[in-house]
C-alpha positions in Angstrom: 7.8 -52.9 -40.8 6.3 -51.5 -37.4 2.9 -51.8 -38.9 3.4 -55.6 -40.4 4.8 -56.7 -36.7 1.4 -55.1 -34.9 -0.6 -56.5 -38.0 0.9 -60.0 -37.3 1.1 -60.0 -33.1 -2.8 -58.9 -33.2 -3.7 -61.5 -36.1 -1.8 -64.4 -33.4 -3.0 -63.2 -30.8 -6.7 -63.7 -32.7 -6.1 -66.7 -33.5 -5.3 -67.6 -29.7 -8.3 -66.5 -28.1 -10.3 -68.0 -30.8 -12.6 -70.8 -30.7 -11.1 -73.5 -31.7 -8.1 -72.8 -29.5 -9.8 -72.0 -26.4 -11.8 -75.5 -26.6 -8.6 -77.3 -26.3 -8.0 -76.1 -23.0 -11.7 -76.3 -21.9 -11.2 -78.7 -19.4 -12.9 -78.6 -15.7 -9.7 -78.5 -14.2 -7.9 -76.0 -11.8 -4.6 -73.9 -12.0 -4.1 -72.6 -8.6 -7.5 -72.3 -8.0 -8.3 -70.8 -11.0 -10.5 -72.7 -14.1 -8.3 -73.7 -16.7 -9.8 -71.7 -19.3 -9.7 -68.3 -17.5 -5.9 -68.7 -16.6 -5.2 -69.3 -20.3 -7.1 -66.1 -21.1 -5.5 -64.5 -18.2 -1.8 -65.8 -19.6 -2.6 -65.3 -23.2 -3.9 -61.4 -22.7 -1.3 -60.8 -20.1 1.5 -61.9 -23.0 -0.1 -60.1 -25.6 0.1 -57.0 -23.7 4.1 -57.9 -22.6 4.6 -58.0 -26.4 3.0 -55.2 -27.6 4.3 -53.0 -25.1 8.3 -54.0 -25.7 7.7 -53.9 -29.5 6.5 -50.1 -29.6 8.9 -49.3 -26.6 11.8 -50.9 -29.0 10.7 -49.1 -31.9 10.1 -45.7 -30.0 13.5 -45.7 -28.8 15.1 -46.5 -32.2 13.1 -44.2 -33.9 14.1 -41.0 -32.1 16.4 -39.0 -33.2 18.0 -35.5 -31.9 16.2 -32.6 -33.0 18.1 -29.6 -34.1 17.1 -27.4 -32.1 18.1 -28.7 -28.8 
């Protein structure tokens, strides 16, 4: 299941920073200074990493289990 989640998130996350995505917000305008088109790259990679990093952290923590020997 863990690996059709990361399969998926990467495949979206593809998708977003794709082509015909990025010419959409290709635009010569400014978000707080910054072109358009690097904030959305910025934004997009920052959330990609967001998600990744709670979706293994969720399914590290569920996955452990005591070990005998402790």
């Amino acid at each position: 299941m863990k690996t059709k989640r990361l399969l998926f998130i990467s495949l979206l996350f593809a998708v977003l920073l794709n082509e015909p995505v990025l010419s959409i917000v290709s635009q010569p305008r400014l978000l707080a200074g910054i072109p358009l088109t690097y904030a959305y790259i910025l934004l997009v990679w920052g959330l990609m990493i967001i998600v990744l990093v709670a979706l293994l952290h969720k399914h590290h923590n569920t996955d452990d289990t005591p070990h005998a020997d402790e």
